[in-house]
MARFI-221772 format. One record per residue (C-alpha): residue in three letters; residue number from 1; x, z negated, y negated. Coordinates in nm, 3 decimals, padded with zeros to 5 digits. Last residue first. Layout:
! MARFI-221772
 code pos      xx      zz      yy
  ALA NUM       X       Z       Y
...
//
This chain:
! MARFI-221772
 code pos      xx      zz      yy
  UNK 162  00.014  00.796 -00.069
  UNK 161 -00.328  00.959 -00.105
  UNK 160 -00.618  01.205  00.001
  UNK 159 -00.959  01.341 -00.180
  UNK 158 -01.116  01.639  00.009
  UNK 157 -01.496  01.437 -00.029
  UNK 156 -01.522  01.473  00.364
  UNK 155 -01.223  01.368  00.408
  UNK 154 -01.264  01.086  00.187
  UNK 153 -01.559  00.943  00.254
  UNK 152 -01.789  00.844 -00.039
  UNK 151 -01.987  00.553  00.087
  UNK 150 -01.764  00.353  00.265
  UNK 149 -01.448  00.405  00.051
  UNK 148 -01.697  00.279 -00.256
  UNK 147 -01.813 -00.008 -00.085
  UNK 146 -01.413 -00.093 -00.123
  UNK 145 -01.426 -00.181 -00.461
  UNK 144 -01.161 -00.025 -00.659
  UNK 143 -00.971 -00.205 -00.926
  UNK 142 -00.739 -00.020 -01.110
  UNK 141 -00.399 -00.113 -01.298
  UNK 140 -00.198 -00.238 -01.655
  UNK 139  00.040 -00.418 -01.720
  UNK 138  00.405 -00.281 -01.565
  UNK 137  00.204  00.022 -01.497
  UNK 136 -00.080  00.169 -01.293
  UNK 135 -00.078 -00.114 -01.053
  UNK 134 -00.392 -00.101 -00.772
  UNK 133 -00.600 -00.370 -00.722
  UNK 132 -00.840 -00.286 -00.450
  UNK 131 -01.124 -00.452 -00.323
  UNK 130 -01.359 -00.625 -00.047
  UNK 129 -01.111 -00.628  00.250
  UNK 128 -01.346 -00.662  00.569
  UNK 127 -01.034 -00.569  00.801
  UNK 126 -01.254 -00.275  00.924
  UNK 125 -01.248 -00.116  00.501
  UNK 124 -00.917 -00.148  00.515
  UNK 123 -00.790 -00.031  00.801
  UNK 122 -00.990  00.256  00.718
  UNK 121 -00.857  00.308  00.408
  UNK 120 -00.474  00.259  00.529
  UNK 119 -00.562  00.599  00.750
  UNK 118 -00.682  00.752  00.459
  UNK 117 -00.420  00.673  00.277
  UNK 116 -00.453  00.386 -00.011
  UNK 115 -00.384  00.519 -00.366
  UNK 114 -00.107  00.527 -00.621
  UNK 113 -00.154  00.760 -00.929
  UNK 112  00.018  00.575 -01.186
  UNK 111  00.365  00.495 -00.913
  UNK 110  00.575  00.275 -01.044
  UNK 109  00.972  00.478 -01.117
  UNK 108  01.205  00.386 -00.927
  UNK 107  01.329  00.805 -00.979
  UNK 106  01.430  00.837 -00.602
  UNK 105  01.202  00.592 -00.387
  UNK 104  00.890  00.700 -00.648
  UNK 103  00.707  00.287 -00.671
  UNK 102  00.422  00.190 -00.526
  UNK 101  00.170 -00.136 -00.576
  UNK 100 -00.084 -00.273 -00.424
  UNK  99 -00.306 -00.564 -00.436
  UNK  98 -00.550 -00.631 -00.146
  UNK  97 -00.834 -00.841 -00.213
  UNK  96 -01.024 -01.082  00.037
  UNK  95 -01.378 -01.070  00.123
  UNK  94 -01.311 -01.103  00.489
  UNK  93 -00.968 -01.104  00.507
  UNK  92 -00.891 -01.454  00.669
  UNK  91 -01.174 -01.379  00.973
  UNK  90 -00.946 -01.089  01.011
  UNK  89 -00.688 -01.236  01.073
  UNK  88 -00.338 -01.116  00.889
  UNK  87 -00.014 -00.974  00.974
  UNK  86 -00.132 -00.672  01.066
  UNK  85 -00.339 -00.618  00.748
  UNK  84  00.027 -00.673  00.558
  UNK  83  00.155 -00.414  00.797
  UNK  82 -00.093 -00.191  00.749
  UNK  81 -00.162 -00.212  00.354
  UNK  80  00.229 -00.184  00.346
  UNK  79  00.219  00.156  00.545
  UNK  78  00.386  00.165  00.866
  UNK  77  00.712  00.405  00.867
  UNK  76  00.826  00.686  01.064
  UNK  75  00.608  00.948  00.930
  UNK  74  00.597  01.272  01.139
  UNK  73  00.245  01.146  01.228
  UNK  72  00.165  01.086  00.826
  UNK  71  00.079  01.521  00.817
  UNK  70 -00.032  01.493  00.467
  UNK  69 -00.129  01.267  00.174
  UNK  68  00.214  01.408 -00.027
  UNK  67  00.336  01.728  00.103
  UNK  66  00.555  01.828  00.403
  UNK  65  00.897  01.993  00.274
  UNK  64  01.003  01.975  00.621
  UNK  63  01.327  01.805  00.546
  UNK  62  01.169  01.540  00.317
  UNK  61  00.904  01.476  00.607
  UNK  60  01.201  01.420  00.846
  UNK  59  01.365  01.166  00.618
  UNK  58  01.716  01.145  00.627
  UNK  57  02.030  00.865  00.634
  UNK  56  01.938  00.737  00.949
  UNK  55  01.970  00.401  00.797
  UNK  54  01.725  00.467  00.522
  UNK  53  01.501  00.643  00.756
  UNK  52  01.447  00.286  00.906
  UNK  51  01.572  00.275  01.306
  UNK  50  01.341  00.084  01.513
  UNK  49  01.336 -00.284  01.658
  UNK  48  01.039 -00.336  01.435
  UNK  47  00.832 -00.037  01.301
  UNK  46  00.943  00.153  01.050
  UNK  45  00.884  00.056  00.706
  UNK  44  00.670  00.038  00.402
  UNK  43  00.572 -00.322  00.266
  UNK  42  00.362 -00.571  00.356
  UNK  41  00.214 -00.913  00.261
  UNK  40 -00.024 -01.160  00.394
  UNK  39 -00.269 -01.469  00.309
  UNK  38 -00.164 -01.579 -00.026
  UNK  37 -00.434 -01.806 -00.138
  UNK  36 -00.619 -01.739 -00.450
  UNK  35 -00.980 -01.768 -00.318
  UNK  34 -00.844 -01.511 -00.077
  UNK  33 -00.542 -01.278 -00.110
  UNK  32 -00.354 -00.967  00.089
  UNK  31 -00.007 -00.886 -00.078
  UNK  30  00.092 -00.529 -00.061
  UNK  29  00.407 -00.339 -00.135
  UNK  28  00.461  00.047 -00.152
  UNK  27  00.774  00.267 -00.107
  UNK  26  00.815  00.598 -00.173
  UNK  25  00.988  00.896 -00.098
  UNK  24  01.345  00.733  00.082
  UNK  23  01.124  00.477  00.264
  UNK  22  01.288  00.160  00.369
  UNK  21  01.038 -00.098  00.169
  UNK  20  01.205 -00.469  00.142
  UNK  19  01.196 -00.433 -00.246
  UNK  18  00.818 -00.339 -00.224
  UNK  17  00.729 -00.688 -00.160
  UNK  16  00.834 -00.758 -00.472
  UNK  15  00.645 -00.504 -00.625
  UNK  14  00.328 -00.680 -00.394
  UNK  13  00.410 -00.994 -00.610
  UNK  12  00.386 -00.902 -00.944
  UNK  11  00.086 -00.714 -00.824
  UNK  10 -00.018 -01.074 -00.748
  UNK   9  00.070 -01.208 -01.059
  UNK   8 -00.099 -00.897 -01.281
  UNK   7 -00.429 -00.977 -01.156
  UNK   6 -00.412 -01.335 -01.252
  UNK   5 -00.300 -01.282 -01.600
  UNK   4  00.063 -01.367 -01.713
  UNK   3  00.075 -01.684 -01.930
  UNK   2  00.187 -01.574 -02.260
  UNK   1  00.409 -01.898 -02.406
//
Protein backbone atom coordinates (compact mmCIF):
# COMPACT_ATOMS: atom_id res chain seq x y z
CA UNK A 1 0.00 0.00 0.00
CA UNK A 2 1.37 3.82 -1.03
CA UNK A 3 0.64 5.86 1.92
CA UNK A 4 -0.16 9.37 0.59
CA UNK A 5 2.48 12.00 1.77
CA UNK A 6 1.70 14.51 4.36
CA UNK A 7 1.56 17.45 2.11
CA UNK A 8 -0.64 15.88 -0.30
CA UNK A 9 -3.37 14.90 2.71
CA UNK A 10 -4.08 18.21 3.56
CA UNK A 11 -4.41 19.53 -0.01
CA UNK A 12 -6.51 16.45 -0.19
CA UNK A 13 -8.43 18.13 2.17
CA UNK A 14 -8.62 21.87 1.10
CA UNK A 15 -10.13 20.20 -2.55
CA UNK A 16 -12.66 19.02 -0.43
CA UNK A 17 -13.27 22.00 1.00
CA UNK A 18 -13.53 23.39 -2.38
CA UNK A 19 -16.75 21.29 -3.06
CA UNK A 20 -18.77 23.75 -0.80
CA UNK A 21 -17.25 26.83 -3.00
CA UNK A 22 -20.28 28.92 -4.85
CA UNK A 23 -18.16 30.74 -7.31
CA UNK A 24 -19.04 30.25 -11.02
CA UNK A 25 -14.96 31.29 -12.00
CA UNK A 26 -13.25 29.55 -9.45
CA UNK A 27 -13.40 28.12 -6.38
CA UNK A 28 -10.59 27.57 -3.81
CA UNK A 29 -10.41 25.50 -0.51
CA UNK A 30 -8.15 25.98 2.45
CA UNK A 31 -7.40 24.01 5.50
CA UNK A 32 -5.26 25.93 8.20
CA UNK A 33 -2.81 23.30 10.25
CA UNK A 34 -0.49 23.19 13.29
CA UNK A 35 1.76 20.41 14.53
CA UNK A 36 -0.70 18.36 12.38
CA UNK A 37 -3.89 19.46 13.87
CA UNK A 38 -6.67 20.67 11.75
CA UNK A 39 -7.36 24.06 12.97
CA UNK A 40 -9.73 25.68 10.14
CA UNK A 41 -11.01 25.41 6.70
CA UNK A 42 -12.58 27.66 4.01
CA UNK A 43 -13.82 27.81 0.86
CA UNK A 44 -15.15 30.63 -1.59
CA UNK A 45 -18.50 32.09 -0.91
CA UNK A 46 -20.66 34.88 -0.09
CA UNK A 47 -21.05 35.86 3.08
CA UNK A 48 -23.67 34.20 5.40
CA UNK A 49 -27.32 35.01 5.12
CA UNK A 50 -26.45 36.25 1.47
CA UNK A 51 -27.32 35.15 -1.89
CA UNK A 52 -24.25 32.88 -3.61
CA UNK A 53 -23.78 33.83 -7.37
CA UNK A 54 -24.66 30.30 -7.97
CA UNK A 55 -28.18 30.93 -6.87
CA UNK A 56 -28.48 34.19 -8.62
CA UNK A 57 -27.64 32.44 -11.56
CA UNK A 58 -24.74 35.26 -12.72
CA UNK A 59 -21.64 36.59 -11.72
CA UNK A 60 -21.21 40.35 -11.97
CA UNK A 61 -17.42 40.10 -12.63
CA UNK A 62 -18.25 37.51 -15.54
CA UNK A 63 -20.61 40.18 -16.97
CA UNK A 64 -18.08 42.92 -16.81
CA UNK A 65 -15.43 40.99 -18.38
CA UNK A 66 -13.20 42.11 -15.24
CA UNK A 67 -9.86 40.19 -15.25
CA UNK A 68 -8.33 37.75 -12.99
CA UNK A 69 -6.44 39.51 -9.67
CA UNK A 70 -8.60 42.61 -10.27
CA UNK A 71 -11.29 44.82 -9.06
CA UNK A 72 -12.31 41.89 -5.89
CA UNK A 73 -14.96 44.78 -4.57
CA UNK A 74 -17.51 43.67 -7.22
CA UNK A 75 -16.74 40.16 -5.80
CA UNK A 76 -19.44 38.69 -3.80
CA UNK A 77 -17.63 35.99 -2.22
CA UNK A 78 -14.92 35.68 0.78
CA UNK A 79 -11.88 33.98 -0.24
CA UNK A 80 -11.17 30.46 1.37
CA UNK A 81 -7.84 31.75 2.98
CA UNK A 82 -10.38 34.39 4.62
CA UNK A 83 -12.89 32.45 5.76
CA UNK A 84 -10.73 29.65 7.00
CA UNK A 85 -8.47 32.64 8.80
CA UNK A 86 -11.87 33.78 10.16
CA UNK A 87 -12.60 30.84 11.64
CA UNK A 88 -9.44 30.54 13.43
CA UNK A 89 -7.39 32.35 16.53
CA UNK A 90 -4.77 33.76 15.94
CA UNK A 91 -2.75 32.52 18.80
CA UNK A 92 -3.75 28.92 16.85
CA UNK A 93 -2.09 30.23 13.54
CA UNK A 94 0.98 31.35 14.62
CA UNK A 95 3.39 29.24 12.70
CA UNK A 96 0.75 27.28 11.13
CA UNK A 97 0.47 26.34 7.29
CA UNK A 98 -2.22 27.08 5.02
CA UNK A 99 -2.86 24.58 2.16
CA UNK A 100 -4.68 25.66 -0.83
CA UNK A 101 -6.06 24.53 -3.56
CA UNK A 102 -8.31 25.99 -6.73
CA UNK A 103 -10.02 24.54 -9.22
CA UNK A 104 -11.49 26.59 -12.96
CA UNK A 105 -15.55 26.61 -11.84
CA UNK A 106 -16.33 25.80 -15.65
CA UNK A 107 -13.60 23.35 -17.01
CA UNK A 108 -13.01 21.56 -13.02
CA UNK A 109 -10.00 21.65 -13.92
CA UNK A 110 -7.03 22.34 -10.59
CA UNK A 111 -5.74 25.36 -10.92
CA UNK A 112 -1.33 25.22 -11.76
CA UNK A 113 -1.02 28.77 -11.30
CA UNK A 114 -3.08 29.31 -8.04
CA UNK A 115 -1.95 32.05 -5.70
CA UNK A 116 -3.18 33.95 -2.60
CA UNK A 117 -4.74 37.61 -3.47
CA UNK A 118 -3.33 40.33 -2.25
CA UNK A 119 -5.90 40.98 0.03
CA UNK A 120 -5.75 37.01 1.25
CA UNK A 121 -1.80 37.86 1.56
CA UNK A 122 -2.21 40.18 4.03
CA UNK A 123 -4.51 38.26 6.02
CA UNK A 124 -2.06 36.00 5.90
CA UNK A 125 0.91 37.30 6.72
CA UNK A 126 -1.23 39.30 10.16
CA UNK A 127 -2.68 35.82 11.08
CA UNK A 128 1.12 34.76 11.69
CA UNK A 129 0.69 31.89 8.96
CA UNK A 130 4.31 30.73 8.26
CA UNK A 131 3.73 29.02 4.67
CA UNK A 132 1.99 28.13 1.74
CA UNK A 133 1.21 24.85 0.17
CA UNK A 134 -0.20 25.41 -2.91
CA UNK A 135 -1.53 22.23 -5.34
CA UNK A 136 -0.17 22.32 -8.79
CA UNK A 137 -1.70 18.96 -9.67
CA UNK A 138 -3.27 15.88 -8.34
CA UNK A 139 0.59 15.26 -6.81
CA UNK A 140 2.43 17.70 -7.06
CA UNK A 141 2.47 21.68 -5.51
CA UNK A 142 4.53 24.80 -4.10
CA UNK A 143 5.53 25.79 -0.90
CA UNK A 144 5.94 29.45 -0.28
CA UNK A 145 7.18 30.83 2.87
CA UNK A 146 5.44 33.68 3.88
CA UNK A 147 8.76 35.91 4.78
CA UNK A 148 8.75 36.07 1.26
CA UNK A 149 5.15 38.10 0.99
CA UNK A 150 6.80 40.41 3.59
CA UNK A 151 9.72 41.21 1.87
CA UNK A 152 8.78 41.42 -1.74
CA UNK A 153 5.39 43.24 -1.80
CA UNK A 154 3.24 42.59 -4.28
CA UNK A 155 1.94 45.73 -5.49
CA UNK A 156 4.80 47.15 -5.52
CA UNK A 157 6.51 44.09 -7.35
CA UNK A 158 3.14 44.23 -10.05
CA UNK A 159 2.56 40.50 -9.22
CA UNK A 160 -1.37 39.70 -8.39
CA UNK A 161 -3.50 36.39 -8.01
CA UNK A 162 -6.73 34.39 -7.72
Amino acid sequence: MNRRDKQNYYLDMAEVALERGTCMRRNFGAVIVKNDVIISTGYTGAPRGRANCIDLNYCIREQRNIPRGTQYEFCRSVHAEMNAIIAASREEMIGATLYLVGRDAKTGEIMRDANSCTMCKRMIINAGIRQVVIRRDHDTYDTVQVQEWVEHDDLLDGRTGY
